[in-house]
VEXPAKOL-61890 format. One line per 4 residues: their letters; for each residue x, y, z of N, C-alpha, C. Coordinates in nm, 3 decimals. Example, Ala and Ser with C-alpha at 12.3 -4.5 7.8 and 13.67 -1.06 7.14 Angstrom:
# residues 2
as) 1.319/-0.569/0.780/1.230/-0.450/0.780/1.320/-0.330/0.780; 1.285/-0.225/0.708/1.367/-0.106/0.714/1.290/0.003/0.787
END
This chain:
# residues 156
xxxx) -4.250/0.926/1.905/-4.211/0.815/1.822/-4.276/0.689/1.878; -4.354/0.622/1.752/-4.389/0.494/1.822/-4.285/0.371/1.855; -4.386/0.267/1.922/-4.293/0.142/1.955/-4.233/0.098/1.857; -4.326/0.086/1.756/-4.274/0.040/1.655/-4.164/0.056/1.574
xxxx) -4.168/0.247/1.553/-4.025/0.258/1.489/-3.889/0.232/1.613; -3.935/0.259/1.720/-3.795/0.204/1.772/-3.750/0.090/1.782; -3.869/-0.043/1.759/-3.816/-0.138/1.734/-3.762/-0.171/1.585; -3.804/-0.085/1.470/-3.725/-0.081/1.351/-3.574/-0.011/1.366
xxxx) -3.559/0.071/1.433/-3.449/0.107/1.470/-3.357/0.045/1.521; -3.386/-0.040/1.660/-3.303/-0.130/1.718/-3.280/-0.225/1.627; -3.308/-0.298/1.514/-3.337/-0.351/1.448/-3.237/-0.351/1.327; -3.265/-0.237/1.267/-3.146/-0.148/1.178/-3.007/-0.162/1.251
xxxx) -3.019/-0.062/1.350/-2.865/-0.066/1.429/-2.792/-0.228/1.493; -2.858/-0.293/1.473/-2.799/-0.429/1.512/-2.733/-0.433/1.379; -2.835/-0.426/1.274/-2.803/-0.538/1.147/-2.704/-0.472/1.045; -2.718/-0.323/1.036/-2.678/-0.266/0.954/-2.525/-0.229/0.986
xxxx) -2.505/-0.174/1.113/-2.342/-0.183/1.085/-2.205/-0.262/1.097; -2.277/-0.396/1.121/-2.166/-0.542/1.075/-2.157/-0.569/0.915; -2.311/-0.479/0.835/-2.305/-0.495/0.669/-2.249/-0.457/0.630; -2.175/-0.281/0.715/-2.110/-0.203/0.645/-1.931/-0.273/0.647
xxxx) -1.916/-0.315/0.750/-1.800/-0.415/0.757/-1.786/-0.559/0.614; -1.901/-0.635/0.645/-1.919/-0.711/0.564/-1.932/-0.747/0.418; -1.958/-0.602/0.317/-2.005/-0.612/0.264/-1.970/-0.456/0.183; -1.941/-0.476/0.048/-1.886/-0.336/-0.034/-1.994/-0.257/0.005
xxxx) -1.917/-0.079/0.042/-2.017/0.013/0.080/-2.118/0.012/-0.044; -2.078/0.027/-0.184/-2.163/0.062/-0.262/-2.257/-0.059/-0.291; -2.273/-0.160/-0.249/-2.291/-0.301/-0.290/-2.418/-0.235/-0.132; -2.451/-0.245/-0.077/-2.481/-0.191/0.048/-2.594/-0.084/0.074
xxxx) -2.539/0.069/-0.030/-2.647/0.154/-0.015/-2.702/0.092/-0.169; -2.695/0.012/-0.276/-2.749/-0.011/-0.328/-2.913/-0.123/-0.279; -2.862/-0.207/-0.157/-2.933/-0.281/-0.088/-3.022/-0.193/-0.067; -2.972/-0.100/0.005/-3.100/0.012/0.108/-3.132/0.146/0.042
xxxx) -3.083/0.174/-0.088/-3.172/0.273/-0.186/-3.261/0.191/-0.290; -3.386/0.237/-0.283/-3.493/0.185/-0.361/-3.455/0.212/-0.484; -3.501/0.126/-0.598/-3.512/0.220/-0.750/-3.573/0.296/-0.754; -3.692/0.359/-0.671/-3.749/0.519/-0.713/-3.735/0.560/-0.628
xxxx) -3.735/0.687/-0.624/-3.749/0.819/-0.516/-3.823/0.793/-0.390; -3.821/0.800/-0.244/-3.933/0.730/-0.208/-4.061/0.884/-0.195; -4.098/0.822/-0.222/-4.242/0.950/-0.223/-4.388/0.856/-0.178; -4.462/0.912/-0.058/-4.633/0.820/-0.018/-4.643/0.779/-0.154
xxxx) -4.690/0.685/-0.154/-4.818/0.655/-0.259/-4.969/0.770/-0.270; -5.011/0.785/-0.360/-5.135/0.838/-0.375/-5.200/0.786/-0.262; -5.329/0.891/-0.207/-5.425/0.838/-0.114/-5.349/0.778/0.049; -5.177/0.732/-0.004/-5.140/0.658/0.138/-5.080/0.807/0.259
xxxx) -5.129/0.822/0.353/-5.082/0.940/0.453/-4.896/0.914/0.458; -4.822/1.034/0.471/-4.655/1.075/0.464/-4.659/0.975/0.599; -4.570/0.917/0.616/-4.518/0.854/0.748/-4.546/0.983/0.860; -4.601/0.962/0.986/-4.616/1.081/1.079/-4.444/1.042/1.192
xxxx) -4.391/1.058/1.185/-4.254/1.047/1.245/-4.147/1.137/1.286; -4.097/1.159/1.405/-4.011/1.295/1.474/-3.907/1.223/1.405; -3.830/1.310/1.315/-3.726/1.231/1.281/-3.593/1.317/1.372; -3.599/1.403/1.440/-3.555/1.452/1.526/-3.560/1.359/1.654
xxxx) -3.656/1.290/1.668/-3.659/1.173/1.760/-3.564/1.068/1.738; -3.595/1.044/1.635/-3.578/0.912/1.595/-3.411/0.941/1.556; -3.351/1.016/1.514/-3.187/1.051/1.546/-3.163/1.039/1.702; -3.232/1.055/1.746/-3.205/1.073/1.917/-3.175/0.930/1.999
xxxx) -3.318/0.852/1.897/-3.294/0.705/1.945/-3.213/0.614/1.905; -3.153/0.675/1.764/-3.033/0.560/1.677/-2.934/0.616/1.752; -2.889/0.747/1.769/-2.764/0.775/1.848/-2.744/0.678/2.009; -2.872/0.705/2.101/-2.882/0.616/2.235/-2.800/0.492/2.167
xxxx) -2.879/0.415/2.093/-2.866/0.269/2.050/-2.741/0.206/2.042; -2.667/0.302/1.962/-2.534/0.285/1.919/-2.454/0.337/2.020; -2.489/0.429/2.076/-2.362/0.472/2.194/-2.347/0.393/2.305; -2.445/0.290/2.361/-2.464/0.157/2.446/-2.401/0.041/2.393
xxxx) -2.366/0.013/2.265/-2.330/-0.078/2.229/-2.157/-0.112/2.156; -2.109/-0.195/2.166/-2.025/-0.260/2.109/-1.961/-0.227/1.978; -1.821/-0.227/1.931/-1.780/-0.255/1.792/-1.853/-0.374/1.746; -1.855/-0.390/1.618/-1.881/-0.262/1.558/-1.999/-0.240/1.519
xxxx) -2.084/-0.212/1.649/-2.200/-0.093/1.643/-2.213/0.005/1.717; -2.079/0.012/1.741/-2.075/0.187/1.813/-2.075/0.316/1.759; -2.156/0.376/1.859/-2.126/0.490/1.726/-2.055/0.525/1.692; -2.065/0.602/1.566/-1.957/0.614/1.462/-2.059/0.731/1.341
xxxx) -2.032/0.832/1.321/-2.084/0.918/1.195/-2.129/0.796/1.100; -2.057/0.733/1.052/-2.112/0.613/0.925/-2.184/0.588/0.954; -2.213/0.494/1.097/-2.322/0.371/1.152/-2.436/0.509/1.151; -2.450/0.588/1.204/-2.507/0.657/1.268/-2.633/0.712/1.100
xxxx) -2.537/0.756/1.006/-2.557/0.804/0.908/-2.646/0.641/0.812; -2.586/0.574/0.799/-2.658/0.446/0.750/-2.780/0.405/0.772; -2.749/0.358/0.937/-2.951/0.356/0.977/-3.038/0.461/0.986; -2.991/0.602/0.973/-3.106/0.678/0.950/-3.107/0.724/0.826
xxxx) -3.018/0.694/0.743/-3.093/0.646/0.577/-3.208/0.551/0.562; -3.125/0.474/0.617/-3.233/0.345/0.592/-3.402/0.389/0.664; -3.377/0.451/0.756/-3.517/0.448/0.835/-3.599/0.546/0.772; -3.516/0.653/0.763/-3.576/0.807/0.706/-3.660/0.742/0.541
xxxx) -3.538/0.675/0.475/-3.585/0.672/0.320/-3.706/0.553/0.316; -3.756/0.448/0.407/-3.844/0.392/0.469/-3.938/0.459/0.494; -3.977/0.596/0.546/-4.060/0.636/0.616/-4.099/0.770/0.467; -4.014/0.757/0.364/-4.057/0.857/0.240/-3.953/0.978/0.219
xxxx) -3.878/1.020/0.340/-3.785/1.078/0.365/-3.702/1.086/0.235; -3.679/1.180/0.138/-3.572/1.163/0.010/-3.406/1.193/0.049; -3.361/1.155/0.169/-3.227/1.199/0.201/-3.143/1.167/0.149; -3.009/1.192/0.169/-2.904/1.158/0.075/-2.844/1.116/0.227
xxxx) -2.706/1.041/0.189/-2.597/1.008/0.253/-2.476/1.070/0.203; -2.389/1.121/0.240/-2.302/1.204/0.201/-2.166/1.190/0.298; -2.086/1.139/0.229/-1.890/1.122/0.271/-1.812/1.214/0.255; -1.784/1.296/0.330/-1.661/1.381/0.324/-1.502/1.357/0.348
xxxx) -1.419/1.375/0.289/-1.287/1.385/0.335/-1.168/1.446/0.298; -1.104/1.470/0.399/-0.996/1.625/0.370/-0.872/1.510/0.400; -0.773/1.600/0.381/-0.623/1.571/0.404/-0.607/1.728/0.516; -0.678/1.800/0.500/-0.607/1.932/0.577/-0.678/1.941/0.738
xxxx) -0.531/1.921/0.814/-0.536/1.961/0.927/-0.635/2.032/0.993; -0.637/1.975/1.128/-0.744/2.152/1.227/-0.865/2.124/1.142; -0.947/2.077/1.126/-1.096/2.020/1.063/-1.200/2.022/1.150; -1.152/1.962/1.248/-1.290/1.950/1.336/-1.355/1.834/1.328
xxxx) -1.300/1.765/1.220/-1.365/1.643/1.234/-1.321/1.528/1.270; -1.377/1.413/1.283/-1.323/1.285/1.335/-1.230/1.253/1.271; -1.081/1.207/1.307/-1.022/1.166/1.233/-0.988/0.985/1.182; -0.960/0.986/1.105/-0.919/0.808/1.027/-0.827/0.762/1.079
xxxx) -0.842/0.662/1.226/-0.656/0.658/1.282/-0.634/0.543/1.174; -0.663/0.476/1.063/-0.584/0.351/0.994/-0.495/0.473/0.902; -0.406/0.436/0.890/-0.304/0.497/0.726/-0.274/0.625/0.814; -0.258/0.722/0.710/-0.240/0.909/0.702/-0.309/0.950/0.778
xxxx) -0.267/1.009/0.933/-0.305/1.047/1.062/-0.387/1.164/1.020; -0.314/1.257/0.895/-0.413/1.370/0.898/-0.493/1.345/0.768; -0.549/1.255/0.792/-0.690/1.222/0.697/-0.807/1.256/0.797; -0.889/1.323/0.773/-1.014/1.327/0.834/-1.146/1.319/0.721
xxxx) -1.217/1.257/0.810/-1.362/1.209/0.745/-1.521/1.238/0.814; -1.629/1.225/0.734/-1.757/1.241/0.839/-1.866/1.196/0.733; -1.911/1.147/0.781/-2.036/1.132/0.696/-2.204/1.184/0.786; -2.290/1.215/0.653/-2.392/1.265/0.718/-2.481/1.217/0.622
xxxx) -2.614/1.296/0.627/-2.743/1.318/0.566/-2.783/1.443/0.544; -2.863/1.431/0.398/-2.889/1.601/0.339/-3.031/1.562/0.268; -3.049/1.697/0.350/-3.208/1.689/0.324/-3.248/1.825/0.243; -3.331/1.853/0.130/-3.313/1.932/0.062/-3.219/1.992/-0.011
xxxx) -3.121/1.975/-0.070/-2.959/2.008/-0.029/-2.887/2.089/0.116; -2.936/2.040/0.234/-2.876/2.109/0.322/-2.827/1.989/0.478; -2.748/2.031/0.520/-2.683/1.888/0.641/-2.847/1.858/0.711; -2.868/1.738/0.763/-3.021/1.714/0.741/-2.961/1.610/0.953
xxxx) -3.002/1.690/1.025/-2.988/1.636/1.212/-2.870/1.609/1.223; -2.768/1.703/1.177/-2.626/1.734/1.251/-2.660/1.792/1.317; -2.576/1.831/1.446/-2.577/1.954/1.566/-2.456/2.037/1.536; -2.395/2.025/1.464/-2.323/2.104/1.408/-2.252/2.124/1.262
xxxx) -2.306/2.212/1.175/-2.308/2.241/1.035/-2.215/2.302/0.964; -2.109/2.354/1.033/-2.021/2.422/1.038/-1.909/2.366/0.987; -1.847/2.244/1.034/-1.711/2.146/1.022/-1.769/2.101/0.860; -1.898/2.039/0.818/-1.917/1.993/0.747/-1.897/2.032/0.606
xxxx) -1.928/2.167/0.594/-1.912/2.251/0.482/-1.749/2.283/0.413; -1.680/2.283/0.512/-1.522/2.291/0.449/-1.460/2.133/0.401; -1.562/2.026/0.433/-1.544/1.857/0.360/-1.578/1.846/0.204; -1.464/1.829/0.120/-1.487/1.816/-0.015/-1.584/1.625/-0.020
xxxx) -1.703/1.658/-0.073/-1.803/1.535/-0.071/-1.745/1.417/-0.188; -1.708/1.290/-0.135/-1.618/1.201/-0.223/-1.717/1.084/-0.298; -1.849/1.112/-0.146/-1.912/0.987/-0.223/-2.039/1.026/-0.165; -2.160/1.021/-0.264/-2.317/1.089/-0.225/-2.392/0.972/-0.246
xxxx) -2.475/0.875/-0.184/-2.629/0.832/-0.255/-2.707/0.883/-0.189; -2.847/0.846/-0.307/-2.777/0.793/-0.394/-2.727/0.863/-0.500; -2.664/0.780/-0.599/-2.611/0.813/-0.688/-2.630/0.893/-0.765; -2.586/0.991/-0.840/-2.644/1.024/-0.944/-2.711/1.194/-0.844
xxxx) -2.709/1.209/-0.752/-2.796/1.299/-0.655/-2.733/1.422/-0.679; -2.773/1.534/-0.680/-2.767/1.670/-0.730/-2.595/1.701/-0.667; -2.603/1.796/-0.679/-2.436/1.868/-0.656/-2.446/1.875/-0.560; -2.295/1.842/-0.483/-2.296/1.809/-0.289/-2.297/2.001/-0.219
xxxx) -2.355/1.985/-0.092/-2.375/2.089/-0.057/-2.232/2.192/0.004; -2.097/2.135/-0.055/-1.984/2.200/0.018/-1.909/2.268/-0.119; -1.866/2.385/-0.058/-1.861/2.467/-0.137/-1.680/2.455/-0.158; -1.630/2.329/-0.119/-1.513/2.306/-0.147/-1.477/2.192/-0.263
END
């Protein structure tokens, strides 16, 4: 990964998860989803980018830092929308959340203790640099961009 994207990264992770505080979620990924698909331009080369890296370096970023840019599945999930769909990447963002117990996933301590939630990225329809794929699939998907994006990948 070059300098460069990690300084777009550091960059992102500063700015982007005080927006998500600041500012209606959907009001938000509308900011950071383009009106078209992102796809190269003709003649222009695909972004050359480890995006396996570059998850590696938004996670560092955020786990060093402060509320609220610590990590967090959301924060985490946000700037590598933003970076991935930047770089041509067609990912989705994807919100899960259960009411049922024993999940595995992070839970929501505001309100209803057994609310649990997670958000990710899907790439092709499939969980797109989770390390684990498993918890995700039993999450009924509440909210996808963008919008309008094919049928969520959980079979609940």
């Amino acid at each position: 990964m070059t300098v460069a994207w990690q300084l777009r990264a550091a960059a992102a992770a500063l700015i982007l998860p005080p927006a998500i505080r600041l500012m209606s979620f959907a009001r938000l990924m509308t900011w950071l989803t383009p009106p078209t698909p992102p796809t190269p331009r003709k003649r222009e080369k695909p972004v050359a980018l480890d995006d396996k890296a570059l998850a590696r370096w938004v996670t560092r970023i955020l786990f060093r830092l402060p509320e609220p840019w610590h990590l967090s599945c959301l924060n985490r999930s946000v700037v590598l929308y933003r970076l991935l769909r930047a770089a041509g990447r067609p990912v989705e963002l994807c919100i899960g959340v259960t009411r049922a117990a024993g999940t595995g996933v992070t839970r929501v301590d505001r309100g209803d203790p057994h609310i649990a939630a997670h958000a990710w990225l899907v790439l092709d329809g499939a969980p797109y640099l989770e390390s684990d794929v498993h918890f995700i699939t039993r999450l009924p998907v509440v909210a996808r961009f963008p919008d309008g994006a094919d049928a969520p990948p959980s079979s609940n």
